[in-house]
C-alpha positions in Angstrom: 78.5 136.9 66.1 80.1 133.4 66.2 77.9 131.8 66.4 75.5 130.7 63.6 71.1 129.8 63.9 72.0 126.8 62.3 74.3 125.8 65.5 72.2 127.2 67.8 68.9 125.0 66.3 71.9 122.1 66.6 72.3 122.4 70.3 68.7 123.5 71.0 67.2 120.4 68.9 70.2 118.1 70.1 69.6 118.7 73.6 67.2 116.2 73.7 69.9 113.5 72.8 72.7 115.1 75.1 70.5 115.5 77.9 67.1 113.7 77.3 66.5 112.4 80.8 67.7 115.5 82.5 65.0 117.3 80.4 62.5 115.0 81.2 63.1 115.2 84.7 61.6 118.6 83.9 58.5 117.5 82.9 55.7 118.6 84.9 53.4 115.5 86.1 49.7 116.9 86.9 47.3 119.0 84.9 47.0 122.9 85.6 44.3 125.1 85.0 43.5 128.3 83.2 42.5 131.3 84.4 38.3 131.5 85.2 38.0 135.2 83.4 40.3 135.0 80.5 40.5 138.9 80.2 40.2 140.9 83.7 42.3 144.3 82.0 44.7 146.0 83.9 48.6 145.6 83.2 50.0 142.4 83.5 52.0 142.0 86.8 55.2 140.3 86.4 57.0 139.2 89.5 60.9 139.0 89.0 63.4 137.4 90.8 66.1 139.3 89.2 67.1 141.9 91.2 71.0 142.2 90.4 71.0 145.9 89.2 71.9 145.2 85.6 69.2 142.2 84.9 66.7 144.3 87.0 67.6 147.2 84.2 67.5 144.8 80.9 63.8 143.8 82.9 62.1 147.1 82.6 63.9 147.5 79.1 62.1 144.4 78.4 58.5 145.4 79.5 58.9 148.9 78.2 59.4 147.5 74.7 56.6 145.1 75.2 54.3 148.3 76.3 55.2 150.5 73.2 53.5 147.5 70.8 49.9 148.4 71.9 47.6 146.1 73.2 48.1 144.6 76.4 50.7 146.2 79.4 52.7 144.8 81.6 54.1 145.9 85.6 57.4 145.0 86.8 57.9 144.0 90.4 61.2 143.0 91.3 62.0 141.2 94.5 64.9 140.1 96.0 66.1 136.8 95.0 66.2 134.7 97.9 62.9 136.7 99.3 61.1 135.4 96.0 62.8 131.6 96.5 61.1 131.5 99.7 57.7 133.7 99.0 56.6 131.6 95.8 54.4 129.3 96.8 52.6 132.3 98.7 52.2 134.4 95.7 50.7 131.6 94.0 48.1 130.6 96.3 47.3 133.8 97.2 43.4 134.9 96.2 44.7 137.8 94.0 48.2 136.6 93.2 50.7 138.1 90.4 50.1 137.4 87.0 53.2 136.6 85.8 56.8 134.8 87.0 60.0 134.6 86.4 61.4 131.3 87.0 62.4 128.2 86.2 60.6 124.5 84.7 61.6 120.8 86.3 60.3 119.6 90.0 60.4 122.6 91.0 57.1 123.6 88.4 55.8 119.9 88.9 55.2 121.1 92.4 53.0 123.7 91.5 51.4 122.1 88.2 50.5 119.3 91.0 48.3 121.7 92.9 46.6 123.1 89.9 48.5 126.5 90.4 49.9 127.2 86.9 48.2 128.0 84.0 48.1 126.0 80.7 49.3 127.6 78.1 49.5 125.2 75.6 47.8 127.4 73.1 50.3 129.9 72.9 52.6 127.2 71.9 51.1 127.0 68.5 51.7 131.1 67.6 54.4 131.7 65.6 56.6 133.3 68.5 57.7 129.3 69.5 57.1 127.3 66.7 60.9 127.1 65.8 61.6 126.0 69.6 62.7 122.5 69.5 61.1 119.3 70.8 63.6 118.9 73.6 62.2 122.5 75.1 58.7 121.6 74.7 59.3 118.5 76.0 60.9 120.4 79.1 57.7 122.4 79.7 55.3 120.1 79.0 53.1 118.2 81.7 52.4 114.5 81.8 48.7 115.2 80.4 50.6 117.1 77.5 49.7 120.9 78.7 52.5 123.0 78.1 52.8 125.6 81.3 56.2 127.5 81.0 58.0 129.3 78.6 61.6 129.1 78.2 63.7 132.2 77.2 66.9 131.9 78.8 70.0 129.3 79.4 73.3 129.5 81.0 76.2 127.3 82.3 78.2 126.7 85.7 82.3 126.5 85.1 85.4 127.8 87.4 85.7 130.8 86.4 88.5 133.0 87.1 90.3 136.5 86.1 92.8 135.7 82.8 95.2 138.8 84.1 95.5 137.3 87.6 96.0 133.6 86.4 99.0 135.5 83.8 100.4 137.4 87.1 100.8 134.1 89.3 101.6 132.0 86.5 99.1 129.3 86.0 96.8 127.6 83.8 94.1 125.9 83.4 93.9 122.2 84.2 91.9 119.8 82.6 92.5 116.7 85.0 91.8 116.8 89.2 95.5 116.4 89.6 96.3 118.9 87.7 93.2 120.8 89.5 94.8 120.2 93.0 98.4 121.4 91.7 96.6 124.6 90.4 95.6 124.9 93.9 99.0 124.4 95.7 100.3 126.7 93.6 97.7 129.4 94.1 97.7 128.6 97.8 102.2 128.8 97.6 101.4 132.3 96.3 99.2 133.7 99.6 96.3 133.3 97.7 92.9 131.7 98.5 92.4 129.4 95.4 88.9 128.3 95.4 86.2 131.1 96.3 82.4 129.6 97.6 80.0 132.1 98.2 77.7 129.7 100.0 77.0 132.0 102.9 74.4 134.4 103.9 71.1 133.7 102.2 73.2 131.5 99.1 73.8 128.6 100.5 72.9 126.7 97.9 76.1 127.6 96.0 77.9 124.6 97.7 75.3 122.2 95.7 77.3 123.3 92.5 80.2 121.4 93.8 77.8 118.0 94.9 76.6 118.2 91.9 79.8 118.4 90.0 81.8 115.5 91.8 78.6 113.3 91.3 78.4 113.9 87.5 82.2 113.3 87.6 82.4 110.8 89.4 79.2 108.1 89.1 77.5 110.1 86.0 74.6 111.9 85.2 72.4 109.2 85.1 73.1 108.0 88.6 73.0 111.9 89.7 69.4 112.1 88.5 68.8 108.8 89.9 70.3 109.8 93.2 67.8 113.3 93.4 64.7 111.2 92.3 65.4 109.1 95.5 66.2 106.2 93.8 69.6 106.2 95.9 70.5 106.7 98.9 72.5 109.5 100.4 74.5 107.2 102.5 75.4 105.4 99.3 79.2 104.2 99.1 78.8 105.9 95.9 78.2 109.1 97.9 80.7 109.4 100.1 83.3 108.9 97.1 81.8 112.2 96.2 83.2 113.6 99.8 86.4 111.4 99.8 87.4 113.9 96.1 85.6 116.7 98.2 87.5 116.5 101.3 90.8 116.5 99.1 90.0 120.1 97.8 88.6 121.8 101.5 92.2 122.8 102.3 92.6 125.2 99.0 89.0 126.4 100.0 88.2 130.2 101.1 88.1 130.5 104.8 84.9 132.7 104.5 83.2 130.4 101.8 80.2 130.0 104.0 80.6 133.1 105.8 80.0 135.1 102.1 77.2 135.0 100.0 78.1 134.8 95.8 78.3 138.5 95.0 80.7 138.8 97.7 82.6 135.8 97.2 82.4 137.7 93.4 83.8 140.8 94.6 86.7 138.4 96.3 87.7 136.8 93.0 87.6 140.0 91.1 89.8 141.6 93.5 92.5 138.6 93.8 92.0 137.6 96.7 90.1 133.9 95.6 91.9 132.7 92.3 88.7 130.6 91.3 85.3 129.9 91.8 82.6 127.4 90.8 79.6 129.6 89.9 76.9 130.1 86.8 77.0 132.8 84.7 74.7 134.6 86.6 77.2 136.6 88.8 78.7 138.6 86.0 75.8 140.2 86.6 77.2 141.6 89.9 80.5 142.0 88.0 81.2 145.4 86.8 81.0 145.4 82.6 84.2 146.9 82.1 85.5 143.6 83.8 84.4 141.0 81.8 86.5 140.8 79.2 89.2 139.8 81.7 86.9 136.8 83.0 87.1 133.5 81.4 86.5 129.8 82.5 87.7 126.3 82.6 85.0 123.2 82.7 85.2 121.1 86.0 88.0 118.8 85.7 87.7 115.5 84.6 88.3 112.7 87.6 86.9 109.4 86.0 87.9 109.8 82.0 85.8 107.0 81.6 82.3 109.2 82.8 80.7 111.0 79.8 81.5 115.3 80.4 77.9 116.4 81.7 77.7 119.9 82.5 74.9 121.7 84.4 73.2 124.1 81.5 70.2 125.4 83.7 67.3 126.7 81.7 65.1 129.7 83.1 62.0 131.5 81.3 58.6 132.1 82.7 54.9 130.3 84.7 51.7 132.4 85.2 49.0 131.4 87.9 46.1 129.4 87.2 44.6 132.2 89.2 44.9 135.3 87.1 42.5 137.1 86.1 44.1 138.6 83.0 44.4 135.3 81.3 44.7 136.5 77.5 47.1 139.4 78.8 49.3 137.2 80.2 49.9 135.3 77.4 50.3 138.2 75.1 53.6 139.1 77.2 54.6 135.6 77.4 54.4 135.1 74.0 56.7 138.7 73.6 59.1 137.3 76.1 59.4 133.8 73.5 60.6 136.3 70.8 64.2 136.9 69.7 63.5 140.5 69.8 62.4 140.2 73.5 65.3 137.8 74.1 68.1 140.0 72.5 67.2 143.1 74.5 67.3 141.4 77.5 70.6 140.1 76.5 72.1 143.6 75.8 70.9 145.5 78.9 71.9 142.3 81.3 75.9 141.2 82.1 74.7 139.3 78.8 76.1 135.9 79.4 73.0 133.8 79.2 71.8 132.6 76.2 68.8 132.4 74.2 66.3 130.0 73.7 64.8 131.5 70.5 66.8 129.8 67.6 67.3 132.8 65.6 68.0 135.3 69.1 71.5 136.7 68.5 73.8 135.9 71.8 76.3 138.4 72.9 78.9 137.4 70.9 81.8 138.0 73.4 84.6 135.1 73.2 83.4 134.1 76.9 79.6 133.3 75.7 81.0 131.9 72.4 83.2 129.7 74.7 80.6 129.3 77.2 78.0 127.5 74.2 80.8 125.4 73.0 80.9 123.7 76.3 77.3 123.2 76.1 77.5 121.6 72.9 80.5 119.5 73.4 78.4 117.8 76.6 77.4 114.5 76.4 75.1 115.5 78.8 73.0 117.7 80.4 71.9 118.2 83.9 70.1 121.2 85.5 71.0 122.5 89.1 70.2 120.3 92.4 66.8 121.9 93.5 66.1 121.8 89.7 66.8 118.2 88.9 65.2 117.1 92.2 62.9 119.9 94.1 62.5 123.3 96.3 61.4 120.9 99.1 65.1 118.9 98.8 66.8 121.7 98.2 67.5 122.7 102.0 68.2 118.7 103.3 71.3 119.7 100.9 71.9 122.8 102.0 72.1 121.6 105.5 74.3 118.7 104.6 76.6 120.8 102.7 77.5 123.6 104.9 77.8 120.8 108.0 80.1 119.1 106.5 82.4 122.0 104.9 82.3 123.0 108.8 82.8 119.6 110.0 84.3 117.1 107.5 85.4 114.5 109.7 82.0 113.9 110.8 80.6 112.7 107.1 79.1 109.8 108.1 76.9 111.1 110.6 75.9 114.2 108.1 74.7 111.7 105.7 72.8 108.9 107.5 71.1 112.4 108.6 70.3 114.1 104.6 69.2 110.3 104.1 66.8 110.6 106.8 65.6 114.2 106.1 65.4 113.2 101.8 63.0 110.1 102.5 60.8 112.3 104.6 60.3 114.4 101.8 60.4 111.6 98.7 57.6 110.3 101.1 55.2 113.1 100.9 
């Protein structure tokens, strides 16, 4: 380890001054409820969304070690990812829903917390298991009546990342600058090579959002970015269609089948050489062999503006129950196992392990790519979360829409965004 508690408190306290509006934008806004019978035994049913072979392994490692204390027991259900994006709001308003879910806080857990779906668990809050979490992460799972209704456990960060022994065989480096981004690129390109993978096709489509998300942050800030999601802008903004002017110089170097794969293939591409790059969290080493890492590594998204602050997207993920459960006390017994380092660090060995923990004395992997990886977190002025996470699941697919028409059809940009302004308002109306 690299990496010291003391730094990891610094970030984990700090992030509240490097990112305080994009974890406020987490902030739930309506009360949620608690469970009617507190105790209905039975194991705990935890629905997972993390079904790439490894992080569905560290899972189970997870709940077997929680099932070997005593006391309550938890089930493991994994399902697909994309199937649990879309299922969600089913499970939770279902009359005998799961207990337990993996996920993530922001709009996306307003939503819910709205409708009285997610139960409080403010009390667990004051155990032992989170009192060292800092105020920026209670802040991020805390409602606007100040019930606390997710626990965090997990963070990670988007970068291009690419193979260090292919980059050495064709004779490049990393740029820091967009010019030096889009020589990178005709150099890849000179060499036969693809030079920026996607993975925004099949049932990821929401890959492309990475690369909004990026030119916006780089290009009118975070602030505005947020701004933009919250609908305080407008899509058709002169502001946003810079965003596509840098965008449109970059489609040339792009994979031909960036919408036609989804991200593990699009992975499979990059490891194999045929991509040279490709803008994508940490989240697909985990369809990345383990024997391979050590040959990945990353550069941040290049700087276009020098005079924006460097915001990076540093997504946090963790865990809501239902209001409806009938094994309230249960639940929180796991959730407050999952806020443990112990929890936390066994998750990290059995996964790809390049997340990082949200328990201030959790031990990350350690590997130069993670040690790297939190550095870039730290060195952020700030922080921003993910589209769908910095504005909602309901915007979410007005942007997927918009992005894959216009990686297919540039030249018609002004058409695709009078129409994602159109399609935002209806749901910033609701």
């Amino acid at each position: 380890m690299n990496t010291t508690a003391h730094s990891r408190r610094t970030f984990l306290a700090g992030a509240g001054a490097v990112g305080a509006a994009a974890l406020m934008s987490g902030c739930v806004t309506s009360s949620s409820s608690s469970g009617k019978n507190t105790s209905g035994g039975g194991a705990v049913t935890l629905q997972s969304n993390l079904s790439a072979p490894q992080a569905k392994s560290a899972m189970q490692d997870v709940i077997d070690a929680f099932n070997k204390r005593g006391g309550a027991k938890g089930s493991l259900n994994t399902v697909a990812s994309e199937t649990f994006r879309t299922q969600l709001p089913t499970y939770l308003t279902s009359a005998n829903p799961p207990d337990l879910y993996t996920w993530y806080p922001g709009s996306v857990a307003e939503s819910y917390a709205g409708k009285n779906l997610l139960l409080d668990v403010s009390d667990i809050w004051q155990k032992p298991e989170l009192a060292g979490y800092s105020d920026a992460l209670q802040k991020l799972c805390t409602d606007s009546a100040g019930k606390k209704v997710f626990v965090p456990t997990t963070y990670y960060w988007w970068a291009v990342f690419y193979r260090k022994s292919n980059f050495a065989k064709w004779g490049v480096t990393e740029p820091k600058t967009w010019d030096e981004f889009l020589g990178l690129c005709d150099k890849l390109k000179s060499k036969g090579v693809a030079p920026i993978g996607l993975g925004a096709g099949g049932n990821t489509p929401w890959v492309a959002s990475s690369w909004f998300d990026y030119l916006n942050i780089r290009i009118n800030g975070a602030a505005y970015h947020r701004e933009l999601l919250a609908g305080k802008h407008r899509f058709d903004d002169p502001e946003v269609r810079k965003v596509f002017d840098r965008w449109g110089e970059a489609l040339p170097y792009f994979d031909p089948n960036g919408t036609a794969l989804p991200f593990q293939d699009a992975t499979t591409a990059l490891l194999q050489g045929r991509t040279g790059m490709m803008l994508i969290g940490t989240f697909f080493a985990d369809s990345t062999p383990k024997d391979q890492l050590d040959d990945i590594d990353f550069f941040r998204f290049p700087v276009i503006d020098p005079k924006i602050p460097l915001a990076e997207e540093a997504p946090t993920d963790g865990y809501f129950a239902s209001a409806r459960t009938g094994r309230a006390d249960e639940t929180k017994e796991l959730l407050r196992y999952l806020a443990t380092a112990e929890a936390q660090e066994i998750y990290l060995k059995g996964s790809s392990g390049t997340s990082l923990p949200t328990h201030p004395d959790a031990k990350d992997s350690g590997t130069p790519l993670v040690v790297k990886g939190r550095k870039l977190i730290e060195d952020s002025a700030e922080i921003t979360q993910f589209f769908n996470r910095d504005s909602s699941d309901a915007l979410a697919p007005t942007a997927d829409t918009a992005l894959t028409r216009f990686l297919a059809k540039p030249k018609e940009i002004g058409s695709i965004l009078t129409t994602w302004q159109r399609d935002a308002q209806k749901i910033w109306s609701q």
